[in-house]
C-alpha positions as CSV (number, residue, x, y, z in Angstrom):
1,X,71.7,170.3,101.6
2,X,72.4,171.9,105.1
3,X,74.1,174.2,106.3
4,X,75.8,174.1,109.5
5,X,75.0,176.8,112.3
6,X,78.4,177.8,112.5
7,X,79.0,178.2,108.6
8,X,75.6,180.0,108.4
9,X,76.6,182.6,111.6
10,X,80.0,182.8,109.2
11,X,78.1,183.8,106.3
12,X,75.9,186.1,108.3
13,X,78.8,187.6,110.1
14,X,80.6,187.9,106.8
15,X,77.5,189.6,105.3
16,X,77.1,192.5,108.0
17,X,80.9,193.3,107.7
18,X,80.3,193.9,104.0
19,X,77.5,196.2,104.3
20,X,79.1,197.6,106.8
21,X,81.9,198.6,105.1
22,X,79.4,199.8,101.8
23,X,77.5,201.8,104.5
24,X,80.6,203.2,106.7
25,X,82.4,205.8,103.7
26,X,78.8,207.2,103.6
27,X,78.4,207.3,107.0
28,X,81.9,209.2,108.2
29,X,81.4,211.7,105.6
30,X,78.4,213.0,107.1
31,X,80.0,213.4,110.3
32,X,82.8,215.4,108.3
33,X,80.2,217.3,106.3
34,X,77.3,218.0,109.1
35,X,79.1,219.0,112.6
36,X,76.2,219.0,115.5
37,X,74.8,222.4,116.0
38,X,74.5,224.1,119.2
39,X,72.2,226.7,119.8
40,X,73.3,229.8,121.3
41,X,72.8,230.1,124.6
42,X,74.9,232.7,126.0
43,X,73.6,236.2,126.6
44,X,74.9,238.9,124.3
45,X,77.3,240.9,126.3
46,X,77.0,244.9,127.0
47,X,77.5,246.7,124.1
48,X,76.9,244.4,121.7
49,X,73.8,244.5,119.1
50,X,72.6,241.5,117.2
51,X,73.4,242.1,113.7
52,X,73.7,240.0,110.3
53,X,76.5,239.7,108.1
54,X,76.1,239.2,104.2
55,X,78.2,235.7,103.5
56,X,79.1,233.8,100.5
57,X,75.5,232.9,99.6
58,X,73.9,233.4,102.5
59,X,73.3,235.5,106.0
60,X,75.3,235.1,108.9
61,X,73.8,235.3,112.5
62,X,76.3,237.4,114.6
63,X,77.2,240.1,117.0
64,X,78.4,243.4,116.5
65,X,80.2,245.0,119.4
66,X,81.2,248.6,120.0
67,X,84.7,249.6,120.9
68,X,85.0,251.8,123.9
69,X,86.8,254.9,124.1
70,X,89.2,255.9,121.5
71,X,88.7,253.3,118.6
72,X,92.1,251.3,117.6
73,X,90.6,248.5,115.1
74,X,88.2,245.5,114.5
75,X,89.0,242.3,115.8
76,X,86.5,239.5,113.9
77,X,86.3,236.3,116.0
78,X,86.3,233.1,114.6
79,X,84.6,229.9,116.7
80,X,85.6,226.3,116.5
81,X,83.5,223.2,115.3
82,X,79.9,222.8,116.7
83,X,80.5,226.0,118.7
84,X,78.5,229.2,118.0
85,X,79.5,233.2,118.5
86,X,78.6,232.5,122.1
87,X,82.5,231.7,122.5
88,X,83.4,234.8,122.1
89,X,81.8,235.8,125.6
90,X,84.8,236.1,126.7
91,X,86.6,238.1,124.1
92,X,84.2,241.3,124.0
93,X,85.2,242.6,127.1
94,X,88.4,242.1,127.2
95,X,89.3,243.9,124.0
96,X,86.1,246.5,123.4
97,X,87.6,249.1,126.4
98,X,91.0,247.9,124.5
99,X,89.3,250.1,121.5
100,X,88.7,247.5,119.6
101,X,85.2,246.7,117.8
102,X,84.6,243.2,118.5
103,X,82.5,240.9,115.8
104,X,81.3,237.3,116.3
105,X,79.3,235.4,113.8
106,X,77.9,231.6,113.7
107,X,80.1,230.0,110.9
108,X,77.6,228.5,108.2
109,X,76.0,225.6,109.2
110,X,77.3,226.6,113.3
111,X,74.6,228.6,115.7
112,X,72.2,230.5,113.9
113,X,73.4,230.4,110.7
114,X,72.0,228.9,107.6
115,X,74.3,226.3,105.3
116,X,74.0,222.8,104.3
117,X,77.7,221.4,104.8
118,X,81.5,222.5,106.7
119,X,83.7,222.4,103.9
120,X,86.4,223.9,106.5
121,X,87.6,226.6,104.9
122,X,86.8,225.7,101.6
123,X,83.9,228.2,101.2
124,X,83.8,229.8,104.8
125,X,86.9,231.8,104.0
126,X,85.0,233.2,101.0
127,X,82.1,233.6,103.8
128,X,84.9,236.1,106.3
129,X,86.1,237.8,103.2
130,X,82.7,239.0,102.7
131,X,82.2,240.2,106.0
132,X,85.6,241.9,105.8
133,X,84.0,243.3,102.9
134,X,81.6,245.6,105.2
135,X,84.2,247.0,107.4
136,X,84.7,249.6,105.0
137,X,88.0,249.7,104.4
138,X,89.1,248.9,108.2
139,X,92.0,246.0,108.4
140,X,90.8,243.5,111.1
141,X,92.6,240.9,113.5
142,X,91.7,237.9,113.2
143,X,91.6,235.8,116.4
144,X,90.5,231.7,115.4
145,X,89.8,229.2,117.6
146,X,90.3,225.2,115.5
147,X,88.2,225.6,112.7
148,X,87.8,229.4,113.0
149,X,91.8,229.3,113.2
150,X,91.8,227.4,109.9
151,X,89.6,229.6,108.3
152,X,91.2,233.0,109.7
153,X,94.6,231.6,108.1
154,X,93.5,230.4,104.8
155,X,92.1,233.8,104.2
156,X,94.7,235.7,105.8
157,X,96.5,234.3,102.5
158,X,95.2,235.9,100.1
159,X,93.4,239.1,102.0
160,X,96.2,241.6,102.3
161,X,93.6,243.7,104.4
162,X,94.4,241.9,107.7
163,X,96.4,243.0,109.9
164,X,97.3,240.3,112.0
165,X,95.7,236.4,112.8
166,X,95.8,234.8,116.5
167,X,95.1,230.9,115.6
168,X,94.8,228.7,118.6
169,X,94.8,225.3,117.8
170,X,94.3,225.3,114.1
171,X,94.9,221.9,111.7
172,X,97.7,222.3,109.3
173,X,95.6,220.3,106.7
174,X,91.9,218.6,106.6
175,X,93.2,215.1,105.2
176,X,95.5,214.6,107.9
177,X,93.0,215.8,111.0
178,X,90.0,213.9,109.5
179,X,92.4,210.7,109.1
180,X,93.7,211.6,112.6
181,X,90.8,211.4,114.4
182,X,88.7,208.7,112.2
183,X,87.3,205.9,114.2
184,X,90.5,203.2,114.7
185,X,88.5,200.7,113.1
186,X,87.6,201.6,109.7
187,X,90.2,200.6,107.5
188,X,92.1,203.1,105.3
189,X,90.0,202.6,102.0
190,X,87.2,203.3,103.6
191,X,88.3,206.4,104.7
192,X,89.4,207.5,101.2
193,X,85.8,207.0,99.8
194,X,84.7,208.4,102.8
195,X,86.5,211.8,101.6
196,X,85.4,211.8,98.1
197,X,81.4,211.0,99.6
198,X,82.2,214.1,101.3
199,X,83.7,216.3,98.5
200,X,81.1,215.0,96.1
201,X,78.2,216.3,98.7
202,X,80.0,219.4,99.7
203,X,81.1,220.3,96.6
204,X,84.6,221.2,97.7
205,X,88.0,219.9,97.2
206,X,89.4,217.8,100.8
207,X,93.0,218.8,99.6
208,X,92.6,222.4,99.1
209,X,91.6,222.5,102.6
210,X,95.2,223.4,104.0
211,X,96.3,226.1,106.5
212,X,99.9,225.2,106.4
213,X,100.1,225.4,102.3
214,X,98.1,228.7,102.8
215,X,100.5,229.8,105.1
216,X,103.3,230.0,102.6
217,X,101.8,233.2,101.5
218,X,100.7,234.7,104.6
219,X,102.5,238.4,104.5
220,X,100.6,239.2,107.8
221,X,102.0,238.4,111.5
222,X,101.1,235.0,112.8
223,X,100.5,234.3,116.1
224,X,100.0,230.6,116.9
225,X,98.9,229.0,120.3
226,X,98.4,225.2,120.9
227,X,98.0,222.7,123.9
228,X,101.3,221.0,124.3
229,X,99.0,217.7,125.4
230,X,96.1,218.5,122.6
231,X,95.5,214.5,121.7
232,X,92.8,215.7,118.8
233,X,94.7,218.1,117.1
234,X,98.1,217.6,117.9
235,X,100.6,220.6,118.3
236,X,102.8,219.2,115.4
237,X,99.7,220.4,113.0
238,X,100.5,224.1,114.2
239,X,104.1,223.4,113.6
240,X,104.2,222.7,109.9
241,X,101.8,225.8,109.6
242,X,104.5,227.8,111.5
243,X,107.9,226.1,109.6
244,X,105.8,227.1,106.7
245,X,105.0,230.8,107.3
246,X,107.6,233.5,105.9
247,X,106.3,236.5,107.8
248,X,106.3,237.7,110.9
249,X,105.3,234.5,113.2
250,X,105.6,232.8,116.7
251,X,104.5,229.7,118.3
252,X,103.6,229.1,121.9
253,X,103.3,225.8,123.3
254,X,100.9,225.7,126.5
255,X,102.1,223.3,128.8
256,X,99.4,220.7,129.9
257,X,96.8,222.2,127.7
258,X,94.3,219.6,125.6
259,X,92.2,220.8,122.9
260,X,90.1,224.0,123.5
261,X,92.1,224.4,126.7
262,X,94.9,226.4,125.2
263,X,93.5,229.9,125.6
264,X,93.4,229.1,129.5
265,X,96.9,228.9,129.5
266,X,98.7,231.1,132.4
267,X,99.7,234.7,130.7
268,X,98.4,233.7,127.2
269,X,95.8,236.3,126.5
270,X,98.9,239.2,127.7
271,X,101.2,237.6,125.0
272,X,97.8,237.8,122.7
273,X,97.3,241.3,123.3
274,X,101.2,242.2,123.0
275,X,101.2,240.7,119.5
276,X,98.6,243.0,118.4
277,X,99.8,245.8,119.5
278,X,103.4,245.0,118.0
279,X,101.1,243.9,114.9
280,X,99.3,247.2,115.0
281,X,102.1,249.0,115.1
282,X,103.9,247.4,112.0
283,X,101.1,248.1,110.1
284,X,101.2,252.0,110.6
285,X,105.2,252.0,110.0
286,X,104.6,249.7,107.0
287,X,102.1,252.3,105.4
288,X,103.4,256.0,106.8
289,X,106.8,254.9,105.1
290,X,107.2,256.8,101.8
């Protein structure tokens, strides 16, 4: 019996769409799971020393920066996805002659770090809580840039050691971003396996991985700063995180800012600056009271 060419191209057709769909849920959980990695490039700025950091597991390649003059704190900095401590160029001089000792690591699996998988947040929270664990005693500010933001905030929850968290442009929950910014043409099943591929190969839990439910127990001040036209995370994920903080907290909206572009924003890094000295300063009334 034959078959006609254009029931056979059906069946063919038909076939490819099905394994397609098998393959696809394996395939967008690896692009969850295993970010690109960039090598760092920049040049360590003056006054900085190469230096490792004892993680949850596993070293972390970082920077260590000295603060200049009369000390005042630790800020830890915090890069996005597929960045590296290279980011944080930027940071170090404007806050080391500030007093502030400045520290920048490659995230696991990010730079020069070791790991297997981003469980965003998941286990890299467990990963800053050890480096906050070698300040010896000293309560940091956070500043978080996407997924450092994430991670500085679902920390910040339960680490009563920080002082205060700058997140620019953080997700208020992994679910939602990953669905957010999945390809438009695989299907919503697909996506669901696609997350439990991903938690069964990362070993961590897609649901626990929320900044905004986090945020409900977030005792330190909250700065957050997000793109008013950021398309990949959009500024309603920083909202919920901020309707659902208790503490001291503000949100500012940078007018025609995308993703990444929020930090550029026209007398941003002064309103940064002034909430850690406000945040600073709360701190030493909160303890000096008797």
């Amino acid at each position: 019996m034959r078959i006609g060419w254009r029931v056979f191209v059906a069946l063919v057709a038909a076939g490819v769409v099905v394994t397609a769909l098998m393959v696809a849920p394996s395939v967008a959980a690896g692009g969850l799971l295993y970010p690109q990695r960039h090598a760092v490039t920049a040049a360590i700025p003056p006054g900085c020393e190469n230096r490792d950091f004892e993680g949850e597991g596993l070293t972390l390649r970082g920077w260590s920066c000295a603060a200049i003059g009369r000390r005042r704190g630790t800020i830890v900095y915090l890069h996005g996805i597929a960045d590296n401590r290279g980011s944080s160029a930027g940071v170090v001089p404007r806050f080391t002659p500030r007093g502030f000792d400045v520290i920048a690591y490659d995230s696991r699996r990010h730079g020069e770090s070791p790991g297997e998988v981003c469980t965003y947040g998941f286990v890299e929270k467990r990963d800053l809580r050890r480096v906050i664990d070698g300040l010896q005693g000293q309560s940091p500010v956070l500043i978080g840039t996407s997924l450092g933001a994430a991670v500085a905030l679902q920390e910040a929850a339960s680490d009563p050691r920080i002082a205060a968290v700058i997140a620019a442009e953080p997700f208020s929950d992994l679910r939602t971003v990953a669905t957010e910014r999945a390809p438009w043409f695989l299907p919503p099943p697909v996506i669901r396996k696609a997350f439990m591929v991903a938690e069964q190969r990362g070993g961590f839990l897609v649901d626990a991985v929320s900044p905004a439910q986090a945020a409900r127990a977030i005792k330190a001040p909250v700065l957050l700063i997000h793109g008013a036209e950021d398309t990949d995370t959009p500024p309603a994920h920083s909202q919920r995180i901020f309707d659902a903080l208790t503490g001291p907290r503000r949100l500012i909206l940078v007018p025609n800012a995308a993703h990444n572009q929020s930090l550029y924003g026209p007398g941003v890094w002064t309103e940064i600056e002034r909430w850690i000295d406000e945040a600073l300063e709360l701190r030493e009334r909160r303890f000096a009271a008797p």
